[in-house]
Biopython code that builds the backbone (N, CA, C, O; Angstrom):
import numpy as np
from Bio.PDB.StructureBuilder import StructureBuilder

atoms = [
    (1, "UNK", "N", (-68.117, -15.095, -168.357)),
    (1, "UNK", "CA", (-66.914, -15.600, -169.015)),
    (1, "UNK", "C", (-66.960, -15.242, -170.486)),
    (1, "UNK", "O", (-68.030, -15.016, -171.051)),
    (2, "UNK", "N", (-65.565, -15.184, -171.218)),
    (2, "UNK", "CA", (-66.048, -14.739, -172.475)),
    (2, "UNK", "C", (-64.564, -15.084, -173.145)),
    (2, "UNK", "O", (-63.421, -14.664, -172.965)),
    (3, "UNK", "N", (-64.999, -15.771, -173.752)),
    (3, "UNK", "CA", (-63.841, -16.415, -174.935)),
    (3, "UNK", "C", (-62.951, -15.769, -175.979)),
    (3, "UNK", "O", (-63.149, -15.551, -177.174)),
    (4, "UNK", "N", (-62.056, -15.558, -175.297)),
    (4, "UNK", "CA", (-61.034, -14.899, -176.443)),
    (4, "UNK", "C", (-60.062, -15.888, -177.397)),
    (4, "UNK", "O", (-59.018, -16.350, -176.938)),
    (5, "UNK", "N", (-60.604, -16.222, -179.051)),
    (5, "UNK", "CA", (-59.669, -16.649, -179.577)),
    (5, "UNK", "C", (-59.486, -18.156, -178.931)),
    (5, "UNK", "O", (-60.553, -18.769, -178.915)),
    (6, "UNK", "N", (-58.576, -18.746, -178.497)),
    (6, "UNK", "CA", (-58.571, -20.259, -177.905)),
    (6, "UNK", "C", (-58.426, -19.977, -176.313)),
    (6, "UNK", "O", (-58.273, -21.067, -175.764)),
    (7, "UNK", "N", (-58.420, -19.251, -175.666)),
    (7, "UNK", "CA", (-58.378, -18.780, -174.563)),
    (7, "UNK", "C", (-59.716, -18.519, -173.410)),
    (7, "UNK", "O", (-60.691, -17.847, -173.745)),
    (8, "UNK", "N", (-59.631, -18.977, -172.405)),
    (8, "UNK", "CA", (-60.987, -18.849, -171.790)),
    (8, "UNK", "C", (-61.104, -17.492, -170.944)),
    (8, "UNK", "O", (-60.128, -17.793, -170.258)),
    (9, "UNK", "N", (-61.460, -16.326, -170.452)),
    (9, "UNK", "CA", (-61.036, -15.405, -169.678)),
    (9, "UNK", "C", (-62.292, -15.499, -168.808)),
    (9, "UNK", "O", (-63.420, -15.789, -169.208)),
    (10, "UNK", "N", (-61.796, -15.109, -167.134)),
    (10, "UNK", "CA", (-63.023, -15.462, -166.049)),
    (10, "UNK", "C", (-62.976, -13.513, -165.789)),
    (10, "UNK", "O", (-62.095, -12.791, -165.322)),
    (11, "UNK", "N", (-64.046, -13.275, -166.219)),
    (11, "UNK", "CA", (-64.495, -11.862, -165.358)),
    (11, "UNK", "C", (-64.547, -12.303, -164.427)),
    (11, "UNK", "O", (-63.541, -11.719, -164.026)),
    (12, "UNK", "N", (-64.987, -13.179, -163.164)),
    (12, "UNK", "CA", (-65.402, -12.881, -161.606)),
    (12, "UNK", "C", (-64.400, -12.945, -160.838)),
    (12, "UNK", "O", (-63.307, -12.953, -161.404)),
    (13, "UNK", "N", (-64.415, -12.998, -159.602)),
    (13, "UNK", "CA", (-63.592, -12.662, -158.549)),
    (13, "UNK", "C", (-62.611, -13.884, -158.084)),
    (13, "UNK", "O", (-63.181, -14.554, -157.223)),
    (14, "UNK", "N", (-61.491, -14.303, -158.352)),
    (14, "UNK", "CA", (-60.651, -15.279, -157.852)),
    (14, "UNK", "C", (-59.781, -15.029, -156.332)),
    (14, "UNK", "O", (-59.501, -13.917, -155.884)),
    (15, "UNK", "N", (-59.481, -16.199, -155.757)),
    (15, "UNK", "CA", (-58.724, -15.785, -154.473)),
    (15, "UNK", "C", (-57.775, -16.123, -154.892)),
    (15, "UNK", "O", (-57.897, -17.043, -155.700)),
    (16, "UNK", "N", (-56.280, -15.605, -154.614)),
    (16, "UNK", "CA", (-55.114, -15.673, -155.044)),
    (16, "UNK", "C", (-54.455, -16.176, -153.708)),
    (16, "UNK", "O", (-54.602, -15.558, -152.653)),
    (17, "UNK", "N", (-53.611, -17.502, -153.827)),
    (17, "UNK", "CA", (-53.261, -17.859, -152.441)),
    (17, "UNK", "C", (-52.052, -17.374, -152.092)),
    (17, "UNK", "O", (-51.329, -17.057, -153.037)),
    (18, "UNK", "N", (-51.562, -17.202, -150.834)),
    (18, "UNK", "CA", (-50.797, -16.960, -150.468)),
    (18, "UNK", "C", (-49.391, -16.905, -150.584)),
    (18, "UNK", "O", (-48.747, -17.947, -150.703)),
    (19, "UNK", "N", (-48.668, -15.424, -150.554)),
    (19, "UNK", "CA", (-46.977, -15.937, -151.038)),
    (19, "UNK", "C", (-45.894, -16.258, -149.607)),
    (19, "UNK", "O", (-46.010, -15.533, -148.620)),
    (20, "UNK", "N", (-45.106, -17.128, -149.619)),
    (20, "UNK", "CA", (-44.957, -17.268, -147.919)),
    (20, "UNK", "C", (-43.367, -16.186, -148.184)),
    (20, "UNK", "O", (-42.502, -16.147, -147.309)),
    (21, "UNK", "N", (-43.253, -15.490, -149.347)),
    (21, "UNK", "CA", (-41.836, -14.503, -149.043)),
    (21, "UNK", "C", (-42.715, -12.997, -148.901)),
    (21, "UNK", "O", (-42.084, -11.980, -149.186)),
    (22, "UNK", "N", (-43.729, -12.899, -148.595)),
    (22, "UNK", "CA", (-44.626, -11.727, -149.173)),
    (22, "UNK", "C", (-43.961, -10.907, -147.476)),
    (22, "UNK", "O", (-43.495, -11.495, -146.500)),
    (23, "UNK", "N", (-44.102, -9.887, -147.617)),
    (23, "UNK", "CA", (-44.014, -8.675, -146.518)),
    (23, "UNK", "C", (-45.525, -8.544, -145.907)),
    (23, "UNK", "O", (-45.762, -8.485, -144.700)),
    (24, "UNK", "N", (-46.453, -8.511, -146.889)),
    (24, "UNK", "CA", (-47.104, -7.794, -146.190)),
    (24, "UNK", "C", (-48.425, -9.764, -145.950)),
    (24, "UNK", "O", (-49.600, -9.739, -145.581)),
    (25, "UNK", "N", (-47.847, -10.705, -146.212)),
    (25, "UNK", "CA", (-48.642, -11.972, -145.308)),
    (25, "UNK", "C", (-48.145, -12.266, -144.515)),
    (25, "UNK", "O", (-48.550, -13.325, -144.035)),
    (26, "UNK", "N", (-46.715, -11.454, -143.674)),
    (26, "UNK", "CA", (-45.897, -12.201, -142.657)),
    (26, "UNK", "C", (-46.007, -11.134, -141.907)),
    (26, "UNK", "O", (-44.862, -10.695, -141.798)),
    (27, "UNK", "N", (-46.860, -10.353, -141.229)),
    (27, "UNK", "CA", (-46.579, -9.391, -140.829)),
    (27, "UNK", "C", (-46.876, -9.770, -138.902)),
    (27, "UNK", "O", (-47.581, -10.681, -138.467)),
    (28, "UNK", "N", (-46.370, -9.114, -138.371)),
    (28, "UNK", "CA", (-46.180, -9.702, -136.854)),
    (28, "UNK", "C", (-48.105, -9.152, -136.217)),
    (28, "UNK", "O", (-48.760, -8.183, -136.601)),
    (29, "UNK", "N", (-48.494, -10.230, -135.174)),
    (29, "UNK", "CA", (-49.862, -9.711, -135.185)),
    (29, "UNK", "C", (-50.016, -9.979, -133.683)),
    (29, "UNK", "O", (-49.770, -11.146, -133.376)),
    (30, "UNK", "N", (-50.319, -9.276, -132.815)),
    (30, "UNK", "CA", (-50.390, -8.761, -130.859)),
    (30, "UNK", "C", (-51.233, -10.685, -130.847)),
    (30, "UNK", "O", (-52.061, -11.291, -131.527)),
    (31, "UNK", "N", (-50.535, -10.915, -129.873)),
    (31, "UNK", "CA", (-51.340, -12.403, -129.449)),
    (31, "UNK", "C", (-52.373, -12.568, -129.095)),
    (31, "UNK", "O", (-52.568, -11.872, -128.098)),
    (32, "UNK", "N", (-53.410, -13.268, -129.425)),
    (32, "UNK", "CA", (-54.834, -13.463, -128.678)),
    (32, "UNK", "C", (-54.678, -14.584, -127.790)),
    (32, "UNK", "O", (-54.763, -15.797, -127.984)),
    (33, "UNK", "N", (-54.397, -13.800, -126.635)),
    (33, "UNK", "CA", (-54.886, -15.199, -125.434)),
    (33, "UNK", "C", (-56.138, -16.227, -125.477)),
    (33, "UNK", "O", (-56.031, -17.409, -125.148)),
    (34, "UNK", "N", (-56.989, -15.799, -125.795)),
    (34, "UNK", "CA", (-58.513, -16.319, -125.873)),
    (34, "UNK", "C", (-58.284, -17.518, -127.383)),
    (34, "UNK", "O", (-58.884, -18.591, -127.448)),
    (35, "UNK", "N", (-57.612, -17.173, -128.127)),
    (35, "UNK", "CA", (-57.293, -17.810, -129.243)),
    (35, "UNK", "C", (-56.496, -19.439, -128.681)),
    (35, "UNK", "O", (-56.824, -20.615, -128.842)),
    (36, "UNK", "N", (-55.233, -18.705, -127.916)),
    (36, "UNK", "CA", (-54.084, -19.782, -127.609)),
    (36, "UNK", "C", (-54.692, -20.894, -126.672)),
    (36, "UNK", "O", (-54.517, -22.112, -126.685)),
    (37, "UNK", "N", (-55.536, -20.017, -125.774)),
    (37, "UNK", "CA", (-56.051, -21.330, -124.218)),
    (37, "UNK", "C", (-57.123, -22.187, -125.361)),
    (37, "UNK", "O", (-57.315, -23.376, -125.109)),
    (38, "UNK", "N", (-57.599, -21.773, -126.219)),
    (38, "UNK", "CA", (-58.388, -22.488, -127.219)),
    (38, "UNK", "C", (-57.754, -23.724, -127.621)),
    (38, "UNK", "O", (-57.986, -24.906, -127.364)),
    (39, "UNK", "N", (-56.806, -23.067, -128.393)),
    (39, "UNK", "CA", (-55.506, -24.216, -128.678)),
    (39, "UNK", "C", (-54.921, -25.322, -127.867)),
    (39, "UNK", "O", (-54.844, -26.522, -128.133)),
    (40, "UNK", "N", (-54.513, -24.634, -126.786)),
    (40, "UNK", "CA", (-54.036, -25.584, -125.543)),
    (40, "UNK", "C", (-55.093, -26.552, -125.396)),
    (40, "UNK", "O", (-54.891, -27.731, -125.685)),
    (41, "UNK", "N", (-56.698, -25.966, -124.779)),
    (41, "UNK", "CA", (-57.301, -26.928, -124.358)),
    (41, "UNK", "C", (-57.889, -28.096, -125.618)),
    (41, "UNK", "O", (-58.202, -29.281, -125.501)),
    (42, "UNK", "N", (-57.876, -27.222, -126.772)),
    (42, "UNK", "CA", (-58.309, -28.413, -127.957)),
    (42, "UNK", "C", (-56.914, -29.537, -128.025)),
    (42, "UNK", "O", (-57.381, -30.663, -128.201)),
    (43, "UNK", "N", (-55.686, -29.579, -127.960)),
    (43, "UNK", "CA", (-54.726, -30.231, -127.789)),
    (43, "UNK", "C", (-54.340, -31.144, -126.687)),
    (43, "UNK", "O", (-53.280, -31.767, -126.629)),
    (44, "UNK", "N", (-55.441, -31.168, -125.689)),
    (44, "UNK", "CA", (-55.429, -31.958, -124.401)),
    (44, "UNK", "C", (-55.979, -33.426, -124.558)),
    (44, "UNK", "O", (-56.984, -33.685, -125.220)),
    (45, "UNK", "N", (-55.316, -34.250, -123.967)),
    (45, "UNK", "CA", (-56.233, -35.617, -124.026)),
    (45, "UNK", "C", (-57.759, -35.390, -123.616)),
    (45, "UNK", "O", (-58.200, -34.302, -123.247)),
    (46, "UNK", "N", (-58.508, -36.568, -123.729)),
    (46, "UNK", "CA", (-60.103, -36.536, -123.654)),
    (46, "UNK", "C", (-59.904, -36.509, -121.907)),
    (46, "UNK", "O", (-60.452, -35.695, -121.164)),
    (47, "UNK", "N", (-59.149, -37.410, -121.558)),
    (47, "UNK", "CA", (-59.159, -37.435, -119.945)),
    (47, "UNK", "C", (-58.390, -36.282, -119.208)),
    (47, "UNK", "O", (-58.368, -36.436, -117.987)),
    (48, "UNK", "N", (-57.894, -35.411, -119.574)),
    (48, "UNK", "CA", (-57.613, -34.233, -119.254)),
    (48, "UNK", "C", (-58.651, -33.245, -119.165)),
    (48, "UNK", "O", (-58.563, -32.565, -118.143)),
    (49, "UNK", "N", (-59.733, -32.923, -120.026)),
    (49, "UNK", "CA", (-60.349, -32.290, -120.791)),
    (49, "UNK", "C", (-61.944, -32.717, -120.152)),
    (49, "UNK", "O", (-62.760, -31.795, -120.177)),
    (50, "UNK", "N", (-62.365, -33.899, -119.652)),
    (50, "UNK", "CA", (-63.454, -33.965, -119.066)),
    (50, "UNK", "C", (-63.588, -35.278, -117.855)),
    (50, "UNK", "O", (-62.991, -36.348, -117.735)),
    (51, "UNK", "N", (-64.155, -34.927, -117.441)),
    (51, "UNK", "CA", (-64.193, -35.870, -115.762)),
    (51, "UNK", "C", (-64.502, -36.974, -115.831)),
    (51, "UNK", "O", (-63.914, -37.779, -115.108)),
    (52, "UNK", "N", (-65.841, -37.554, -116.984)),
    (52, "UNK", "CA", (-66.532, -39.029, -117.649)),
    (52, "UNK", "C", (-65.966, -39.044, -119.088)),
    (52, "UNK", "O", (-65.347, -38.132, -119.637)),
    (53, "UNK", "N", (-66.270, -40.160, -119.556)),
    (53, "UNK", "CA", (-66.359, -40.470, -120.797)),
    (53, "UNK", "C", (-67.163, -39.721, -121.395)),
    (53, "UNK", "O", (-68.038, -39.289, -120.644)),
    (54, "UNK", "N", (-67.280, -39.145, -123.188)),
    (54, "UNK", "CA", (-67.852, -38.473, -123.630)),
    (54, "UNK", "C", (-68.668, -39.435, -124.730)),
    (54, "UNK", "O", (-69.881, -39.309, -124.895)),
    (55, "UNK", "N", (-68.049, -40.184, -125.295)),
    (55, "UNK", "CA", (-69.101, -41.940, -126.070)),
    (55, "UNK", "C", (-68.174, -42.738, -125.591)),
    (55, "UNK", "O", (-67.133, -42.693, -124.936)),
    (56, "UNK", "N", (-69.247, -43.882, -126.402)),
    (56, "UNK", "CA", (-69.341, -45.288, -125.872)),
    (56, "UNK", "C", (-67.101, -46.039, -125.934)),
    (56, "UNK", "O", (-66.351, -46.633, -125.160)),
    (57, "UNK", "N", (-67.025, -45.509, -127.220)),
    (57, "UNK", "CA", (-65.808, -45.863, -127.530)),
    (57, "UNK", "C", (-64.248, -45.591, -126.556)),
    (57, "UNK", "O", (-63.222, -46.225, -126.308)),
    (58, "UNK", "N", (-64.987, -43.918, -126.150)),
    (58, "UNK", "CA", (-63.892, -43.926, -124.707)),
    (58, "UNK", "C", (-63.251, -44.698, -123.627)),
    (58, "UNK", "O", (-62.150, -44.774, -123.081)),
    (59, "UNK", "N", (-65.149, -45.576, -123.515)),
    (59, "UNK", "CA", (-64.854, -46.312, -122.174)),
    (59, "UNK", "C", (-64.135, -47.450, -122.064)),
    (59, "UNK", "O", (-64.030, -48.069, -121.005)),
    (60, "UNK", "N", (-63.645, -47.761, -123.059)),
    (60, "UNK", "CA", (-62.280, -48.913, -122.936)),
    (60, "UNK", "C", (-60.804, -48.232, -123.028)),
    (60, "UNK", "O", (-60.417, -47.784, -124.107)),
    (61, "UNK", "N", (-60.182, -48.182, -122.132)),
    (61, "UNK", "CA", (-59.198, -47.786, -121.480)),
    (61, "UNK", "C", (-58.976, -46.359, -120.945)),
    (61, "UNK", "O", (-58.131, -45.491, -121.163)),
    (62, "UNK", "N", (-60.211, -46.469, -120.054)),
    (62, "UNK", "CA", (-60.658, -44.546, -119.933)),
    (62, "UNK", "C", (-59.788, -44.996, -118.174)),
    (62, "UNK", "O", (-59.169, -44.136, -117.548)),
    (63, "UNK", "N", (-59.924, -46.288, -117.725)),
    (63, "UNK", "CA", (-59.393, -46.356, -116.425)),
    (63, "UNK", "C", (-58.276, -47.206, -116.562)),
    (63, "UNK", "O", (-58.401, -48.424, -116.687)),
    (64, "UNK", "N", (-56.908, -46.471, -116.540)),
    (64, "UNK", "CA", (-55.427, -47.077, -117.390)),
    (64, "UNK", "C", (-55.617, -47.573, -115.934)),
    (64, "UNK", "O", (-56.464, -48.433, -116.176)),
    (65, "UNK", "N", (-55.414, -47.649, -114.473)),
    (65, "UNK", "CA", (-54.915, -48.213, -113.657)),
    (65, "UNK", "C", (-55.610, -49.790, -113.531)),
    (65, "UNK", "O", (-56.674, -50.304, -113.876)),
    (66, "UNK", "N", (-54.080, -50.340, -112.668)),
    (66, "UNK", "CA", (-54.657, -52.364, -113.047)),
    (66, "UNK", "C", (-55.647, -52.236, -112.297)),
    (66, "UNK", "O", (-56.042, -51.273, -111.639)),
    (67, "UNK", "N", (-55.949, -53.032, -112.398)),
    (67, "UNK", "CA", (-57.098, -53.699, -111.329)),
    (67, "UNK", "C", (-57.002, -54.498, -110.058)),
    (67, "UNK", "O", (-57.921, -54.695, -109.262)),
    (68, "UNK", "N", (-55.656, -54.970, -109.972)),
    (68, "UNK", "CA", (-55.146, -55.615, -109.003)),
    (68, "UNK", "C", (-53.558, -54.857, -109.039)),
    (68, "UNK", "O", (-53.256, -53.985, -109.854)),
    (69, "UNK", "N", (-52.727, -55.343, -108.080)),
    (69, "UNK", "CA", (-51.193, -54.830, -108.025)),
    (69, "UNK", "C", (-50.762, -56.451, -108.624)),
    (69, "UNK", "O", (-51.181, -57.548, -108.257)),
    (70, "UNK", "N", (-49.748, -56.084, -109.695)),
    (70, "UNK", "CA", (-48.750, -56.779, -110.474)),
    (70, "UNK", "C", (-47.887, -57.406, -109.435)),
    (70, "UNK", "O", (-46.989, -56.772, -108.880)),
    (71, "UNK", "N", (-48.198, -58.825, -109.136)),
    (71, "UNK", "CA", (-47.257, -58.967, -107.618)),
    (71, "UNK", "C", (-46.184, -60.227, -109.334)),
    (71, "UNK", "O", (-46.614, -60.999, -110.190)),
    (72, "UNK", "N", (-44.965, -59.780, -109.012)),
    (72, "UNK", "CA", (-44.180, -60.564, -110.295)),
    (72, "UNK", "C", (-44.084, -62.179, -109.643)),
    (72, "UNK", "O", (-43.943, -63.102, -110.444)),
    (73, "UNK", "N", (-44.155, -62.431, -108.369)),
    (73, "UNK", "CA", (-43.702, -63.503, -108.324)),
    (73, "UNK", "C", (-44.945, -64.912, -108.180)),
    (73, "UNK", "O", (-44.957, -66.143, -108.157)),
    (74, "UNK", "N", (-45.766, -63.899, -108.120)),
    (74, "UNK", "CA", (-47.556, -64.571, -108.532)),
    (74, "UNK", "C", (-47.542, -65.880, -109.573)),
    (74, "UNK", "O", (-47.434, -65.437, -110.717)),
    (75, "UNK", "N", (-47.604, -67.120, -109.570)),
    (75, "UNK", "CA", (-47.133, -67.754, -111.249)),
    (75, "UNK", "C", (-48.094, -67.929, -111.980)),
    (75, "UNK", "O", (-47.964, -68.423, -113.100)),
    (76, "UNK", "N", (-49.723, -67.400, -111.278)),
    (76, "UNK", "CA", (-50.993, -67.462, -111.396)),
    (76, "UNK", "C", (-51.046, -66.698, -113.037)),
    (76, "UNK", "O", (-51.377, -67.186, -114.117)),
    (77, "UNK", "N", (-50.512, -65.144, -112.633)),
    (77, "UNK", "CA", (-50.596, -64.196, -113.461)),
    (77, "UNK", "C", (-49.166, -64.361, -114.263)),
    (77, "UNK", "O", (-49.105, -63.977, -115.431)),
    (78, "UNK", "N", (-48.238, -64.827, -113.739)),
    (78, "UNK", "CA", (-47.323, -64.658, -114.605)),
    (78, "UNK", "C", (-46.328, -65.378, -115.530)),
    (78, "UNK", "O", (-45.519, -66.042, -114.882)),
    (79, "UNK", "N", (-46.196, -65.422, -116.577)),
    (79, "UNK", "CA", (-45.490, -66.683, -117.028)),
    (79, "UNK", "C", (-44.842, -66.879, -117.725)),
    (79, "UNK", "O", (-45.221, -67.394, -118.777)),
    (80, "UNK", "N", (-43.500, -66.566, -117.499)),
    (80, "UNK", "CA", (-42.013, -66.116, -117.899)),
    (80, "UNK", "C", (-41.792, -67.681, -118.473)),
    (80, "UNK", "O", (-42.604, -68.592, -118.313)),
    (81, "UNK", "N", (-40.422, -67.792, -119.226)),
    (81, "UNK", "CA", (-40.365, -68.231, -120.212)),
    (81, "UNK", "C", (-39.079, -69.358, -119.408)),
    (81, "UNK", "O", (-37.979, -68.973, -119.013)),
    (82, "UNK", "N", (-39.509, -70.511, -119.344)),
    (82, "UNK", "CA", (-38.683, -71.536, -118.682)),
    (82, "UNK", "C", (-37.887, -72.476, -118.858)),
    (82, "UNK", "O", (-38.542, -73.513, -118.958)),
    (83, "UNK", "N", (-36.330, -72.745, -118.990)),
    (83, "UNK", "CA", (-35.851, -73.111, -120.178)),
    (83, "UNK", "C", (-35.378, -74.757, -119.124)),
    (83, "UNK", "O", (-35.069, -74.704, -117.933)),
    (84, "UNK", "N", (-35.425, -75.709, -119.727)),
    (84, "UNK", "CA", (-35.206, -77.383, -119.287)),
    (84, "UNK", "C", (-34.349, -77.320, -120.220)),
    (84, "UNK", "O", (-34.003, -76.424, -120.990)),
    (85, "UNK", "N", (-33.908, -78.863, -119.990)),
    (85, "UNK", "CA", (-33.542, -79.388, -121.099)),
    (85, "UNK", "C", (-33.857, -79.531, -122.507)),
    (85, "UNK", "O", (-33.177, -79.171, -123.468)),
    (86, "UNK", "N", (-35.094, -80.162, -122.489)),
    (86, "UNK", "CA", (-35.733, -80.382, -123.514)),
    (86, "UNK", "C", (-36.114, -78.980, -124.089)),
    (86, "UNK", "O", (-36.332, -78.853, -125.294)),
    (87, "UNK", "N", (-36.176, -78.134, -123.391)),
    (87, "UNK", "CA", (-36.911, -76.607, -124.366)),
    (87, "UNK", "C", (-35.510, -76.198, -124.906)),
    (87, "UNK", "O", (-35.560, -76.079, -126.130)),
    (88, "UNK", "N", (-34.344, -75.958, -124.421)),
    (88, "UNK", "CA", (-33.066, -76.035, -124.906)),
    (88, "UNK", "C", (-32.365, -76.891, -125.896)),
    (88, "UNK", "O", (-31.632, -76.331, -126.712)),
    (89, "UNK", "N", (-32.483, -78.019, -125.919)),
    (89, "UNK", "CA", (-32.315, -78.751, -126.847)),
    (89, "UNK", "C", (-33.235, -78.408, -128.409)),
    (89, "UNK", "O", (-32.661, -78.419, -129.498)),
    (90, "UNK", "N", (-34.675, -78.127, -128.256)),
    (90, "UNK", "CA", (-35.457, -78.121, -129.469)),
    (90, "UNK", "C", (-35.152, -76.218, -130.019)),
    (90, "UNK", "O", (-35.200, -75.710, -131.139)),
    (91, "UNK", "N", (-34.857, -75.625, -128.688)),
    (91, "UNK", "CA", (-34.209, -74.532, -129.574)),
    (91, "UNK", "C", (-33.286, -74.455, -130.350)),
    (91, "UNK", "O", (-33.348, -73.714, -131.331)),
    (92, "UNK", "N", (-32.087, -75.308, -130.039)),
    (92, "UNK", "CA", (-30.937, -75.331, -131.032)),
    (92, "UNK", "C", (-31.035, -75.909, -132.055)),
    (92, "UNK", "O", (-30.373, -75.580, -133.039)),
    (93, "UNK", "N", (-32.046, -77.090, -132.058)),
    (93, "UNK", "CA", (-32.635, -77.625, -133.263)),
    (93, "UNK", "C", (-33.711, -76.679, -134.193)),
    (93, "UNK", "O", (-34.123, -77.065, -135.287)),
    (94, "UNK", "N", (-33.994, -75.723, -133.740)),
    (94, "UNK", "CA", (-34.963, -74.879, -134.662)),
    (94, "UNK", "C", (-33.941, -73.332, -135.161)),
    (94, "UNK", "O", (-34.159, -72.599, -136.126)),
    (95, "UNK", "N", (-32.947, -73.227, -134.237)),
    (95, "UNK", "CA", (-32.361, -72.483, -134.572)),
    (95, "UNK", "C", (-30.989, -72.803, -136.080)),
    (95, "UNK", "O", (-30.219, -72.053, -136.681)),
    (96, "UNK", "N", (-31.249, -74.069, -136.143)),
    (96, "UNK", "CA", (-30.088, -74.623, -137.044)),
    (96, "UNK", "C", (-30.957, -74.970, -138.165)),
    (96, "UNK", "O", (-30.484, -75.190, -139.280)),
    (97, "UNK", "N", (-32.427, -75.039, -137.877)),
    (97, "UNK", "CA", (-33.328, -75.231, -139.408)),
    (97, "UNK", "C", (-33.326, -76.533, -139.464)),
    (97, "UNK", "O", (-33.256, -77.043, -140.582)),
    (98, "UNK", "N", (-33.410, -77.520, -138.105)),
    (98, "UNK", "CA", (-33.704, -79.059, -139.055)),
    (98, "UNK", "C", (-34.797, -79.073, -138.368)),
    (98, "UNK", "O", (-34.960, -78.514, -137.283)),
    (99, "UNK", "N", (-35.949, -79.999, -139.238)),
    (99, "UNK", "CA", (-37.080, -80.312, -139.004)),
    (99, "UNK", "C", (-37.339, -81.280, -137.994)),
    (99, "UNK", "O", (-36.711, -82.328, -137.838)),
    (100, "UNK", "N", (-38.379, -80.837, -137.259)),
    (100, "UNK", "CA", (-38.433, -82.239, -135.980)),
    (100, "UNK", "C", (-39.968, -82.912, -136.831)),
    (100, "UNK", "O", (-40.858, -83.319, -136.085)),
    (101, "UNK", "N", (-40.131, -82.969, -137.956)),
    (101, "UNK", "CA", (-41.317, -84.261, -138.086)),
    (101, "UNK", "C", (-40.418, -85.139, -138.673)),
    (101, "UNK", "O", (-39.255, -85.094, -139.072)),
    (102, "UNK", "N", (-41.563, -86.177, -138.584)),
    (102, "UNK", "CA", (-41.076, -87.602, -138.631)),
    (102, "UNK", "C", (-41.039, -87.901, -139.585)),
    (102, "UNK", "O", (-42.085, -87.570, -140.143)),
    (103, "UNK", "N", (-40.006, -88.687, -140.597)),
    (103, "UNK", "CA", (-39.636, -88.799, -142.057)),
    (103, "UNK", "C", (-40.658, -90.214, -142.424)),
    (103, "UNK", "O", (-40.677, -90.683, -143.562)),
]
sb = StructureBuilder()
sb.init_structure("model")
sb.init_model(0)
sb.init_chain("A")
sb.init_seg("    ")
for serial, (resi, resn, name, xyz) in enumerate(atoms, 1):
    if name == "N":
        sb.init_residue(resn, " ", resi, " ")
    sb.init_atom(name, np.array(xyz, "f"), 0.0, 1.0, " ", f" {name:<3s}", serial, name[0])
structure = sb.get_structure()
């Protein structure tokens, strides 16, 4: 390096990045298959891509299917939202903003 005046000047070798209007960085280039199936298969889920888990962290939700069949009318497993009187009534009271404690 060598100082010109207030100026710093670099003798060594710089990389100059890329112009994206340039002719000759856009130039059309024959496809590499071997390149693309690269691509494809790096872009695949983990469970696409191998038969087991690969770590420990995989193995929670590596098997999406239930464990049992979703029977809806089961009330064991299921528990939909049941409206009485009383759950109707305290909705319209919470929906209007008055307080149900005791003064």
């Amino acid at each position: 390096r060598r100082v010109s005046g207030k100026h710093l000047i670099s003798l060594g070798v710089h990389t100059i990045t890329r112009k994206p209007m340039s002719w000759h960085d856009n130039l059309e280039e024959p496809e590499d298959a071997r390149f693309l199936n690269l691509l494809h298969h790096a872009a695949l889920g983990p469970r696409k891509k191998y038969p087991e888990t690969q770590t420990e962290s995989q193995e929670i939700g590596w098997d999406s299917e239930p464990l049992i069949s979703p029977e809806r009318g089961d009330r064991r497993l299921n528990h939909f939202r049941v409206y009485n009187d009383i759950t109707l009534y305290k909705a319209k009271m919470w929906s209007l903003g008055e307080d149900d404690r005791h003064k």
